[in-house]
mmCIF file as Biopython writes it, N, C-alpha, C and O atoms, coordinates in Angstrom:
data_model
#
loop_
_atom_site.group_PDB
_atom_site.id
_atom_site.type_symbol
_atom_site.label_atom_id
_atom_site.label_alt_id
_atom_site.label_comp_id
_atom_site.label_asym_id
_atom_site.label_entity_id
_atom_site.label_seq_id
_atom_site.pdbx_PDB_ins_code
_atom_site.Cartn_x
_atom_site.Cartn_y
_atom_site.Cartn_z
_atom_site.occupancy
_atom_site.B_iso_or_equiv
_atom_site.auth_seq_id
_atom_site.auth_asym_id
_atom_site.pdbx_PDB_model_num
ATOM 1   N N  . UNK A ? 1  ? 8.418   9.758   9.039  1.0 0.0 1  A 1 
ATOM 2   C CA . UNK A ? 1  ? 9.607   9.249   9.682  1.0 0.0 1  A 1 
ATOM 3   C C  . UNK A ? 1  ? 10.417  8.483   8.648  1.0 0.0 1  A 1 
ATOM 4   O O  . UNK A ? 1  ? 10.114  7.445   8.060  1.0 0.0 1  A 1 
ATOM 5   N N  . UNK A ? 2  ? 11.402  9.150   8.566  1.0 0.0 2  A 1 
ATOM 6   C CA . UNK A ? 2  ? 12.949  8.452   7.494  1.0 0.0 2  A 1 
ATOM 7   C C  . UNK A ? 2  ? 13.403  7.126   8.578  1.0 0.0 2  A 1 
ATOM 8   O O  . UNK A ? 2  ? 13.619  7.447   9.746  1.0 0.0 2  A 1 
ATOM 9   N N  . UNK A ? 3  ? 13.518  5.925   8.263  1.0 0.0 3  A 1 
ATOM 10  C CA . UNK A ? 3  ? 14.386  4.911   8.755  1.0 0.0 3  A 1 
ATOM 11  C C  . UNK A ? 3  ? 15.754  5.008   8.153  1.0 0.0 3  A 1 
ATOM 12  O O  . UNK A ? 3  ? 15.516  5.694   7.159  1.0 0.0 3  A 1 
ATOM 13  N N  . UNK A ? 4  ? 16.527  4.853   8.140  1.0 0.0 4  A 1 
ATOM 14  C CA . UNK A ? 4  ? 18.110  4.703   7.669  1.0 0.0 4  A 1 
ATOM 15  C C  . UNK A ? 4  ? 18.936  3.365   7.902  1.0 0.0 4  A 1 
ATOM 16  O O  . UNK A ? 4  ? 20.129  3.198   7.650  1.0 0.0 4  A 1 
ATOM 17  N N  . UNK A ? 5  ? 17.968  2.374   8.484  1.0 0.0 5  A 1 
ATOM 18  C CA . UNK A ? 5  ? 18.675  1.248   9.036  1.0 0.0 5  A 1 
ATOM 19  C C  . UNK A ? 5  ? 18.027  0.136   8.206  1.0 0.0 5  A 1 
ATOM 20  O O  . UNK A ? 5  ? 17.759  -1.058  8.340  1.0 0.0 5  A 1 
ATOM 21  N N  . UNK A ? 6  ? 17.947  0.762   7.606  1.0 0.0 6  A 1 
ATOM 22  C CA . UNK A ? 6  ? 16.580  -0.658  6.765  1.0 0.0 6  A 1 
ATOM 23  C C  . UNK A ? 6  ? 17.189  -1.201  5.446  1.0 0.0 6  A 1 
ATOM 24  O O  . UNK A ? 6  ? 17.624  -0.408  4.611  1.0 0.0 6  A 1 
ATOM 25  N N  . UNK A ? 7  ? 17.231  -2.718  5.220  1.0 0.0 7  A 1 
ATOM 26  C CA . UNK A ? 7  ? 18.122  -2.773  4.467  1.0 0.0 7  A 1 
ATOM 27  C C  . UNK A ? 7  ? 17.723  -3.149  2.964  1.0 0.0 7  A 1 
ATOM 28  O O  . UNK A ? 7  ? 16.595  -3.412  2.547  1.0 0.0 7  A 1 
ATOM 29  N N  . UNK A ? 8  ? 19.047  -3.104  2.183  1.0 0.0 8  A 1 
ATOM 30  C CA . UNK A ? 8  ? 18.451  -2.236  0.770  1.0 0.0 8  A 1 
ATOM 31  C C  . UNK A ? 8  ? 17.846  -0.927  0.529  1.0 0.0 8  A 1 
ATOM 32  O O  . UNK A ? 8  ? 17.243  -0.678  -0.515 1.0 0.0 8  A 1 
ATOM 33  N N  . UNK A ? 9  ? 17.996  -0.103  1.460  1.0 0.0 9  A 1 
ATOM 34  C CA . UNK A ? 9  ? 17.638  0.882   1.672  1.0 0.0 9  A 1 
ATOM 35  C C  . UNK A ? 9  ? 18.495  2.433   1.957  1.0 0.0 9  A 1 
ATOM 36  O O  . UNK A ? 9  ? 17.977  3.444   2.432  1.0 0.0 9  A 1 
ATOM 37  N N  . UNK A ? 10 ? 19.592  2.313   1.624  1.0 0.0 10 A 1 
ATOM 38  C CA . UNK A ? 10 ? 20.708  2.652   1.799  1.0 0.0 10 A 1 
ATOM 39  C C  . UNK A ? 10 ? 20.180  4.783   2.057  1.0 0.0 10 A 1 
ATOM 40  O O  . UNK A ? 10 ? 20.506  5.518   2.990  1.0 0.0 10 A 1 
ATOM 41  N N  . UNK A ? 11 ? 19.494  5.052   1.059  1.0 0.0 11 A 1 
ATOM 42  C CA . UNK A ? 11 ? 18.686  6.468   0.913  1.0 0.0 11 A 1 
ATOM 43  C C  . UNK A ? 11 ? 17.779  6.872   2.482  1.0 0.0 11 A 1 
ATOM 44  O O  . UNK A ? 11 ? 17.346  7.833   3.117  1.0 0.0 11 A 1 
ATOM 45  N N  . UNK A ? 12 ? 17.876  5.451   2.517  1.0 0.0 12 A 1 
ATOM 46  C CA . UNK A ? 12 ? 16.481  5.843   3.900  1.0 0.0 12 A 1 
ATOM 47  C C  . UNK A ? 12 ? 15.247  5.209   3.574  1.0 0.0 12 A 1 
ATOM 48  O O  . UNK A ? 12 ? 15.152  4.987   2.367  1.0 0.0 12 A 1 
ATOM 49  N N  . UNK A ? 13 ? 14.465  4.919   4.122  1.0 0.0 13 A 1 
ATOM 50  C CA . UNK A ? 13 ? 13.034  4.271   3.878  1.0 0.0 13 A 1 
ATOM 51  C C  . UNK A ? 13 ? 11.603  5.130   4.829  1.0 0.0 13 A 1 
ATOM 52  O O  . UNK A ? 13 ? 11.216  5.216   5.994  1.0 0.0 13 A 1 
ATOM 53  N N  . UNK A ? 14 ? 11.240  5.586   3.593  1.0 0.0 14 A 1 
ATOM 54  C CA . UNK A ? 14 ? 10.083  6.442   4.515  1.0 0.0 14 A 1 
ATOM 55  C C  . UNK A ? 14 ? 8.462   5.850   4.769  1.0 0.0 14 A 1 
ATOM 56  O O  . UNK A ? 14 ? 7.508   5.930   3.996  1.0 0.0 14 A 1 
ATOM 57  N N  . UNK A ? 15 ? 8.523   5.253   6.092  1.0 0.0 15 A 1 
ATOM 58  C CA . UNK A ? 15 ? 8.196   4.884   6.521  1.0 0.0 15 A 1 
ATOM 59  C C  . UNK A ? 15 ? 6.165   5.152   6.960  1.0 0.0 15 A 1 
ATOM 60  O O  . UNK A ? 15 ? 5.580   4.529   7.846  1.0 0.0 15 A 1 
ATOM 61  N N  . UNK A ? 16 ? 5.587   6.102   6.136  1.0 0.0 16 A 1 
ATOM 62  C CA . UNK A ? 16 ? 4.500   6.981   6.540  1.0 0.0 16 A 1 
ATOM 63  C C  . UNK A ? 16 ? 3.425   6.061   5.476  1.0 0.0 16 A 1 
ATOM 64  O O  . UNK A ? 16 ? 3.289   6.261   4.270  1.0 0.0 16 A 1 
ATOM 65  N N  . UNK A ? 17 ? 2.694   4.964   6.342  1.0 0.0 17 A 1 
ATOM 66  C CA . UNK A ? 17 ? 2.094   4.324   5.442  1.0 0.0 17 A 1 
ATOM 67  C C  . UNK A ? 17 ? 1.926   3.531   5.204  1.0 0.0 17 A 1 
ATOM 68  O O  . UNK A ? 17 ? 1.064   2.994   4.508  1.0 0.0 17 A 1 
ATOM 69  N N  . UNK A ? 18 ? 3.481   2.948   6.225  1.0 0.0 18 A 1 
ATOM 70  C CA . UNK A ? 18 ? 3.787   1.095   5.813  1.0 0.0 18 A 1 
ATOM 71  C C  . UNK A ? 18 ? 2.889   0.535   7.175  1.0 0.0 18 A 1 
ATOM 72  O O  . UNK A ? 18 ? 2.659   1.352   8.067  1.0 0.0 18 A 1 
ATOM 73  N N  . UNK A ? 19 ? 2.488   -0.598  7.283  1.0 0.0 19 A 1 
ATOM 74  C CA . UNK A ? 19 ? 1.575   -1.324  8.285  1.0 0.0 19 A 1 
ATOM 75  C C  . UNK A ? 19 ? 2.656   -1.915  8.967  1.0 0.0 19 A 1 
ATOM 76  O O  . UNK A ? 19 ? 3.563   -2.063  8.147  1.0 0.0 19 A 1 
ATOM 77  N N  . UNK A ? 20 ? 3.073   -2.423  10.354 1.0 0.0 20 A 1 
ATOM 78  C CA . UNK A ? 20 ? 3.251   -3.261  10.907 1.0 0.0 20 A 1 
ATOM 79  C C  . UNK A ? 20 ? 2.771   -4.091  12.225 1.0 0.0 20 A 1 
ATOM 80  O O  . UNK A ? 20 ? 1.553   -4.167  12.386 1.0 0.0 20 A 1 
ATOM 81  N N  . UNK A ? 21 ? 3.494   -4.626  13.041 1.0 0.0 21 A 1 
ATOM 82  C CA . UNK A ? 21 ? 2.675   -5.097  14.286 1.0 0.0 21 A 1 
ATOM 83  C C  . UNK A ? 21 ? 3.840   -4.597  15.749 1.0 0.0 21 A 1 
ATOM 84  O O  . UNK A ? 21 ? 5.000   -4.996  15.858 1.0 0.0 21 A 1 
ATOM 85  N N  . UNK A ? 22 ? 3.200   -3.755  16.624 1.0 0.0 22 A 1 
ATOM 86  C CA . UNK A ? 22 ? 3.689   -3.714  17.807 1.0 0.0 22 A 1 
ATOM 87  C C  . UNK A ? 22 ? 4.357   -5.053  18.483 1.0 0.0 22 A 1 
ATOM 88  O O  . UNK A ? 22 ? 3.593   -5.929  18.890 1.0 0.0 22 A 1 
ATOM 89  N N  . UNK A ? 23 ? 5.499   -5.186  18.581 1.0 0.0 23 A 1 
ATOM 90  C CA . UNK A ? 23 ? 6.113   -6.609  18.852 1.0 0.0 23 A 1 
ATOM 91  C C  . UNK A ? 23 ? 6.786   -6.422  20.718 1.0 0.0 23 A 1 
ATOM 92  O O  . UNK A ? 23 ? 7.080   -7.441  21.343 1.0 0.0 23 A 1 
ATOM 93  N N  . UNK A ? 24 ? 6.954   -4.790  21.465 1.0 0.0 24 A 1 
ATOM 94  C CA . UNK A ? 24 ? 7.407   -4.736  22.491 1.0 0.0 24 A 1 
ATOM 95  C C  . UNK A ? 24 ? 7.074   -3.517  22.825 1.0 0.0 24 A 1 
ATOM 96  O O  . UNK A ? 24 ? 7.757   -2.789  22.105 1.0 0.0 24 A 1 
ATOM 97  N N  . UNK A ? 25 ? 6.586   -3.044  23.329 1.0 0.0 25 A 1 
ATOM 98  C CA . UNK A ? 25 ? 6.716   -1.733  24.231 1.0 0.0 25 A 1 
ATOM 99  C C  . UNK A ? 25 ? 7.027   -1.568  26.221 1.0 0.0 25 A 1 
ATOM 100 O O  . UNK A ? 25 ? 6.376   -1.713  27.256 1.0 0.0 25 A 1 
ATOM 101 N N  . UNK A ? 26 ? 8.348   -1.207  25.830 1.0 0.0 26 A 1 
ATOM 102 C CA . UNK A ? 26 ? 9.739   -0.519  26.751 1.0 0.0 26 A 1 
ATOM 103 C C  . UNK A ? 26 ? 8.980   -0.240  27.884 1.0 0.0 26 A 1 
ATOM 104 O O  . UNK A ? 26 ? 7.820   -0.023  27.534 1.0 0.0 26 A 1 
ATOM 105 N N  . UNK A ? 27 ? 9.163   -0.128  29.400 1.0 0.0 27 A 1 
ATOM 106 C CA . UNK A ? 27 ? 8.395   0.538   30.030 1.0 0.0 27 A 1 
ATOM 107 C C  . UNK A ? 27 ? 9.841   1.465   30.410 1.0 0.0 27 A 1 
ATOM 108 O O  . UNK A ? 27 ? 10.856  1.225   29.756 1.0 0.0 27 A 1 
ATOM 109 N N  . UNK A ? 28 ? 9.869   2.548   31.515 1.0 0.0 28 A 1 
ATOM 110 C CA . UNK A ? 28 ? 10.885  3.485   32.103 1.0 0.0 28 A 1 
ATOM 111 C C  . UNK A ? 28 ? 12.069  2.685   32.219 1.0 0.0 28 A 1 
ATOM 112 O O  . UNK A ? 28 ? 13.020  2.990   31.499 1.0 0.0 28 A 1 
ATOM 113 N N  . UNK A ? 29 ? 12.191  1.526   33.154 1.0 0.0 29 A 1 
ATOM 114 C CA . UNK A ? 29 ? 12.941  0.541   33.748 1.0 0.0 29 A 1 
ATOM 115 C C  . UNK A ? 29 ? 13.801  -0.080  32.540 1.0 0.0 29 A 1 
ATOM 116 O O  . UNK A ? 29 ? 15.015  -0.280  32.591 1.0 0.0 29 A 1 
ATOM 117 N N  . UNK A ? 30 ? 12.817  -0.398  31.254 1.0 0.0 30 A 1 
ATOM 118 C CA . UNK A ? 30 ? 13.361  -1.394  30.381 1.0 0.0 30 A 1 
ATOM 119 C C  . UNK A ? 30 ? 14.792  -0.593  29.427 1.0 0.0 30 A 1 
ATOM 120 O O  . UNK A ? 30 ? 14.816  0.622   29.236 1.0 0.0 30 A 1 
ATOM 121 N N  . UNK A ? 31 ? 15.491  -1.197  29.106 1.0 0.0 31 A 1 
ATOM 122 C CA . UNK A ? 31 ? 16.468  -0.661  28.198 1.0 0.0 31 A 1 
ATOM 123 C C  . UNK A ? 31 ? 16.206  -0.906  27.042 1.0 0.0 31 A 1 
ATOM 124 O O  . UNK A ? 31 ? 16.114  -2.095  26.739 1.0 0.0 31 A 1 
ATOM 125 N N  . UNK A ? 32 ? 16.020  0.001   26.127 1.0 0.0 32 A 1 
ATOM 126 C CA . UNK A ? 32 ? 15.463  0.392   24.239 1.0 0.0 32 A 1 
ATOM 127 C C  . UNK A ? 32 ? 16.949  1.230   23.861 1.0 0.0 32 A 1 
ATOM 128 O O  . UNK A ? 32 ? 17.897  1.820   24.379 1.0 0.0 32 A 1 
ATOM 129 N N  . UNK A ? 33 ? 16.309  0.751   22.413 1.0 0.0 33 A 1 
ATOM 130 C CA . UNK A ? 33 ? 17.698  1.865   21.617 1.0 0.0 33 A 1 
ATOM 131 C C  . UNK A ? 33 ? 17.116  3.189   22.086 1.0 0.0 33 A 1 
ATOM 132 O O  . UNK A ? 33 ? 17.527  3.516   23.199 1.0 0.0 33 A 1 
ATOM 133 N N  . UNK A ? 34 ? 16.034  4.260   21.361 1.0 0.0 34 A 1 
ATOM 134 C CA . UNK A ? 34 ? 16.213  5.165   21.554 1.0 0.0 34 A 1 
ATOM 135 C C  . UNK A ? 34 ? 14.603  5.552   22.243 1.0 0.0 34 A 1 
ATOM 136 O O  . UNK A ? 34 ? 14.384  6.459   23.046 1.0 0.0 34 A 1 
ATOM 137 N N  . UNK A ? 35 ? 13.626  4.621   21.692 1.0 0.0 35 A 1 
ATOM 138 C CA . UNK A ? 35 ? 12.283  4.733   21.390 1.0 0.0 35 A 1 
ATOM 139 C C  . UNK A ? 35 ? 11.638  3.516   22.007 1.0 0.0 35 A 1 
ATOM 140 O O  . UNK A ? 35 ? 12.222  2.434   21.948 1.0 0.0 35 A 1 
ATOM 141 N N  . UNK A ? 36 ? 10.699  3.612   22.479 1.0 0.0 36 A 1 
ATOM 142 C CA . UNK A ? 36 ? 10.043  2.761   23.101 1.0 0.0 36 A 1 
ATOM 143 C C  . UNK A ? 36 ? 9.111   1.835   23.091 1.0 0.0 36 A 1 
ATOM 144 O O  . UNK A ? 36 ? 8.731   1.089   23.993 1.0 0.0 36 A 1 
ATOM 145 N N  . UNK A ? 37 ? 8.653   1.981   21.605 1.0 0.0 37 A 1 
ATOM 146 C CA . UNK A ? 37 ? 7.507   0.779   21.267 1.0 0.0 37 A 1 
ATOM 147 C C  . UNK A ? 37 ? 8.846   0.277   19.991 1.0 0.0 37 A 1 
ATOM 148 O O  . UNK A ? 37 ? 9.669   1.086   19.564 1.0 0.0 37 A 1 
ATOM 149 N N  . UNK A ? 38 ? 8.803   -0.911  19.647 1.0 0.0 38 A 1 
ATOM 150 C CA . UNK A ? 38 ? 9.342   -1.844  18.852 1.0 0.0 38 A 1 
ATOM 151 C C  . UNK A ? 38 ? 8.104   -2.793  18.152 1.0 0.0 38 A 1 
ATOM 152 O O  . UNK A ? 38 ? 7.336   -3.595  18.683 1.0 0.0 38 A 1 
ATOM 153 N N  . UNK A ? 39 ? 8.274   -2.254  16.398 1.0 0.0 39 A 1 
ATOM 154 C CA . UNK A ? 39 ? 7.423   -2.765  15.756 1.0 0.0 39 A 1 
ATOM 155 C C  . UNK A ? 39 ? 8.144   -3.319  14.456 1.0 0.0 39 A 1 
ATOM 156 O O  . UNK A ? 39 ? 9.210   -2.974  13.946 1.0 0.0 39 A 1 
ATOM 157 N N  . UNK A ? 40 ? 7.211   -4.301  14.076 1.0 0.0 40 A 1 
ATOM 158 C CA . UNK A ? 40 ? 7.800   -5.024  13.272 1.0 0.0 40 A 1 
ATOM 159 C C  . UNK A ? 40 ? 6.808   -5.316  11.960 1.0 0.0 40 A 1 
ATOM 160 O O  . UNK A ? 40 ? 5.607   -5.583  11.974 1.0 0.0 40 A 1 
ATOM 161 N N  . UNK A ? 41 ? 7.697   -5.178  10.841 1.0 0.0 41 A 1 
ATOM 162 C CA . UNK A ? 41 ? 7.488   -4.678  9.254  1.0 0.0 41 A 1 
ATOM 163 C C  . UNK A ? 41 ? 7.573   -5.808  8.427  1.0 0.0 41 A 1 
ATOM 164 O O  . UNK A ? 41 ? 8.668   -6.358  8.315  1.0 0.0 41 A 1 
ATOM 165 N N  . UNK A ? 42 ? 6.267   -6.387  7.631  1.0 0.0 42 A 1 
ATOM 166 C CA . UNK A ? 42 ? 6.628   -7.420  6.770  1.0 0.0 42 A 1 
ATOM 167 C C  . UNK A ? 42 ? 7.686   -7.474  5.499  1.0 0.0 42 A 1 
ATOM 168 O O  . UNK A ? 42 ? 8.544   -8.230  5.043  1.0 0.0 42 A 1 
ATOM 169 N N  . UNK A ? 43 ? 7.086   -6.206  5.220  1.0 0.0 43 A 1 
ATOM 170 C CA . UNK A ? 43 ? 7.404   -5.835  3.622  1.0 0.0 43 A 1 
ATOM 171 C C  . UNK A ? 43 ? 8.094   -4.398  3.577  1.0 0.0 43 A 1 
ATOM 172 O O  . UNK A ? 43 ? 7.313   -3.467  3.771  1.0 0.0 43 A 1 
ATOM 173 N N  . UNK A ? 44 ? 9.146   -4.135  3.399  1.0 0.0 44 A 1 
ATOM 174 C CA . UNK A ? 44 ? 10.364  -4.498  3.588  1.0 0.0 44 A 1 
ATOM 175 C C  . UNK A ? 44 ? 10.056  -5.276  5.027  1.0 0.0 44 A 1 
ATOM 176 O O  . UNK A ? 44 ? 9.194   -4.837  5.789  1.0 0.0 44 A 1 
ATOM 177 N N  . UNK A ? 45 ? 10.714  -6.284  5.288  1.0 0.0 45 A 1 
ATOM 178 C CA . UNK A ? 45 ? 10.912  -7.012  6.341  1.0 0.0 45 A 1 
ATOM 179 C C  . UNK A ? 45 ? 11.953  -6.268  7.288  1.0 0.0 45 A 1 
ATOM 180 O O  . UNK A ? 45 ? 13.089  -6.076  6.854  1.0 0.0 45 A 1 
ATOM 181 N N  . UNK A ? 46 ? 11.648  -5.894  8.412  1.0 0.0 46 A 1 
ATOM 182 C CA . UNK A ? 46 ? 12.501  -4.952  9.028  1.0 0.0 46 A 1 
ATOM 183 C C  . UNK A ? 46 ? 12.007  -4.802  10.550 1.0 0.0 46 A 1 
ATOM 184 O O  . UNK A ? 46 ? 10.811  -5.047  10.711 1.0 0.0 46 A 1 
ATOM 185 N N  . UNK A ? 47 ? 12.695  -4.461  11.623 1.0 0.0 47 A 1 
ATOM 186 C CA . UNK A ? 47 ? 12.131  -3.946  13.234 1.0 0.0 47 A 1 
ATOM 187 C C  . UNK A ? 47 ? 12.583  -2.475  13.128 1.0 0.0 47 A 1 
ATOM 188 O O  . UNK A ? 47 ? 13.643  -2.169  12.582 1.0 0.0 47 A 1 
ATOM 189 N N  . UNK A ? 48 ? 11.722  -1.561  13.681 1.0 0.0 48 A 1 
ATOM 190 C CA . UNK A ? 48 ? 11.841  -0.228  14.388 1.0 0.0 48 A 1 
ATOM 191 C C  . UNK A ? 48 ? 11.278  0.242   15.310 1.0 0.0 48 A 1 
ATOM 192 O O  . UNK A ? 48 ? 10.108  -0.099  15.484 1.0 0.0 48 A 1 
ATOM 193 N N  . UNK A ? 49 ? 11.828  1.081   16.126 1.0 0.0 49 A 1 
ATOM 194 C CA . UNK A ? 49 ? 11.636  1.372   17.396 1.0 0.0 49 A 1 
ATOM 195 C C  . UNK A ? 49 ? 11.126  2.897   16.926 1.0 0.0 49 A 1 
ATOM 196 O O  . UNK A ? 49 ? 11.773  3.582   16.135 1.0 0.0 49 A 1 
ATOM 197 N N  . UNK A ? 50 ? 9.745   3.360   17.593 1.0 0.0 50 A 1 
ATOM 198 C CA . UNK A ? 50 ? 9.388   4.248   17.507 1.0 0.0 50 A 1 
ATOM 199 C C  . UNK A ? 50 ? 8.757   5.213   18.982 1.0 0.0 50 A 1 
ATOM 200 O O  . UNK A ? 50 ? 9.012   4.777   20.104 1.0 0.0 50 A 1 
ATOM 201 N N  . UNK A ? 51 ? 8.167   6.154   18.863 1.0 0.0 51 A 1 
ATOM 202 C CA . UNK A ? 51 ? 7.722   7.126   20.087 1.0 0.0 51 A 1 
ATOM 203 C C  . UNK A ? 51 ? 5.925   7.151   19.962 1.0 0.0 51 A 1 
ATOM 204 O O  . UNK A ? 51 ? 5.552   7.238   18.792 1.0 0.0 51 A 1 
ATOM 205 N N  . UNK A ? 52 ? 5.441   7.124   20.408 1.0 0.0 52 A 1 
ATOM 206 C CA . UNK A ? 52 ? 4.105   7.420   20.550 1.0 0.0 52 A 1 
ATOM 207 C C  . UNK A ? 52 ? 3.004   7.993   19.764 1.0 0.0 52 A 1 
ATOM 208 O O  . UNK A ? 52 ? 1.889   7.593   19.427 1.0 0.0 52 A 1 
ATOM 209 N N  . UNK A ? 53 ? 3.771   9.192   19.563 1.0 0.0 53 A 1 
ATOM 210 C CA . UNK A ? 53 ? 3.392   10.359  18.610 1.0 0.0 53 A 1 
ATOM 211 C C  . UNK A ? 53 ? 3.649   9.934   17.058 1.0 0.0 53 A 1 
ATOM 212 O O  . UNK A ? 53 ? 3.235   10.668  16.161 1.0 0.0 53 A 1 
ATOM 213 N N  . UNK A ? 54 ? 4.259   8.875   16.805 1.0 0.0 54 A 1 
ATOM 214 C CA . UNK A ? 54 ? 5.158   8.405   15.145 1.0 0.0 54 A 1 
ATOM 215 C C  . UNK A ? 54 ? 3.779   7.268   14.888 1.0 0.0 54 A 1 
ATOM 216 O O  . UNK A ? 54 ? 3.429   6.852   13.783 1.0 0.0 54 A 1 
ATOM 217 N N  . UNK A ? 55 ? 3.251   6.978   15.979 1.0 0.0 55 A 1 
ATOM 218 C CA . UNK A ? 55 ? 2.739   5.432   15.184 1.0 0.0 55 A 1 
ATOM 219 C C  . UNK A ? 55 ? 0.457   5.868   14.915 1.0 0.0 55 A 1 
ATOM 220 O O  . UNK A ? 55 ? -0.117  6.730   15.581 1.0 0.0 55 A 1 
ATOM 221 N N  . UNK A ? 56 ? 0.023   5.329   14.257 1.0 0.0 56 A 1 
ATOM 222 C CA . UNK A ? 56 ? -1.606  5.640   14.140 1.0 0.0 56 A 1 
ATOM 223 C C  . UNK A ? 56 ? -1.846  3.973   14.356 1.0 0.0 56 A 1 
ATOM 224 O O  . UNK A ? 56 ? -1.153  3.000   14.058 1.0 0.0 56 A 1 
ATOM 225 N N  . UNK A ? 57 ? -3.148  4.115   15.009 1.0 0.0 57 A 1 
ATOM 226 C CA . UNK A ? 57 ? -4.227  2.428   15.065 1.0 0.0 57 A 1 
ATOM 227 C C  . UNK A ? 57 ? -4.662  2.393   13.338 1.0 0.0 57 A 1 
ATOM 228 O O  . UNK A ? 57 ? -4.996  3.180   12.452 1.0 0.0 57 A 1 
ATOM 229 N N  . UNK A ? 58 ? -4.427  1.024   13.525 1.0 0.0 58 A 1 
ATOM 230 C CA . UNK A ? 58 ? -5.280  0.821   12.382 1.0 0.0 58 A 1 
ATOM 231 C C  . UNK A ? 58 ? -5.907  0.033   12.469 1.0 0.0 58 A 1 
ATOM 232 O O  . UNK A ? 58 ? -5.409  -1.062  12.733 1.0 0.0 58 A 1 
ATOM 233 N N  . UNK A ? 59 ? -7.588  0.179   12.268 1.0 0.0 59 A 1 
ATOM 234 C CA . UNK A ? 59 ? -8.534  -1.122  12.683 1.0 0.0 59 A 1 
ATOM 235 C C  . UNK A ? 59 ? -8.149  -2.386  11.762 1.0 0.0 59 A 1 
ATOM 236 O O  . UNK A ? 59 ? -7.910  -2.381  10.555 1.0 0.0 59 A 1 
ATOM 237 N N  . UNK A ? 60 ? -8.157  -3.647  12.807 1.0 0.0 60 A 1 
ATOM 238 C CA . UNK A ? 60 ? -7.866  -4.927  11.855 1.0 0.0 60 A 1 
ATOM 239 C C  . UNK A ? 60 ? -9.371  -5.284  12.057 1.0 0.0 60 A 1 
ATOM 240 O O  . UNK A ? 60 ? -10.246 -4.754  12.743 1.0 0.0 60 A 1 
ATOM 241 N N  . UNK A ? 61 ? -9.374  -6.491  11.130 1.0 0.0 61 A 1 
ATOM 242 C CA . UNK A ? 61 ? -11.294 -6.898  10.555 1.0 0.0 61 A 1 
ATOM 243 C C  . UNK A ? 61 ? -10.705 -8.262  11.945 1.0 0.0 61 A 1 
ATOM 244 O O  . UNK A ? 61 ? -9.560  -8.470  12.349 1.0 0.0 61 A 1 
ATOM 245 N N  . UNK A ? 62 ? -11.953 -8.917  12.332 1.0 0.0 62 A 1 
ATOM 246 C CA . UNK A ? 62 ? -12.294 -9.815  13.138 1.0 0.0 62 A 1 
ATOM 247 C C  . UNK A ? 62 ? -11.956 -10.898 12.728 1.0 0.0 62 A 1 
ATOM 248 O O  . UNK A ? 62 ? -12.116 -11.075 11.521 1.0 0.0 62 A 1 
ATOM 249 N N  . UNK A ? 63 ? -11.481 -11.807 13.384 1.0 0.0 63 A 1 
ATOM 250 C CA . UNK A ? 63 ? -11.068 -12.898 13.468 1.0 0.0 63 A 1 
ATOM 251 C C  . UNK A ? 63 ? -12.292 -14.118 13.101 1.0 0.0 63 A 1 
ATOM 252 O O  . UNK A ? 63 ? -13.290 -14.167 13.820 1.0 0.0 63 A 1 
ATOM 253 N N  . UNK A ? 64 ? -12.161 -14.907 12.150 1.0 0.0 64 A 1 
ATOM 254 C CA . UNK A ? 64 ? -13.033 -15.747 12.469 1.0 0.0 64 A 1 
ATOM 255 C C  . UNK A ? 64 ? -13.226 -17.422 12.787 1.0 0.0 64 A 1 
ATOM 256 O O  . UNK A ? 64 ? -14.332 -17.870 13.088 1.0 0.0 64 A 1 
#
C-alpha cells in the first residue's frame, strides 16, 4: 500500500513493513474517510486509514 498523504513524502510512502498502533476502528454507522480502521505511525509520524485485508498482527512481547 502507497500512502500519498504522508508528509515529506511527496513520491508516496510505501507503507509494507512499517509498524504502527490501531488508534480507531469505524463501525457501519461511524463516518471514516474511506477505510475503516485508523492507525497511527511513529516514524514517519503520520495517521492512515486502512481496510482489513491491508493490515497483519504483529505479536508485541509482555508487559512487565
Amino acid at each position: 500500500v502507497v500512502l500519498r498523504h504522508v508528509p515529506k513524502h511527496k513520491e508516496g510512502l510505501d507503507v509494507q513493513g512499517l509498524e504502527g498502533e490501531v488508534i480507531k476502528s469505524y463501525g457501519r454507522g461511524d463516518i471514516s474517510a474511506n477505510r475503516p480502521i485508523k492507525v497511527e505511525f511513529q516514524s514517519p509520524r503520520f495517521v492512515g486509514h486502512f481496510d482489513v485485508n491491508e493490515l497483519s498482527l504483529v505479536d508485541q512481547p509482555e508487559a512487565t
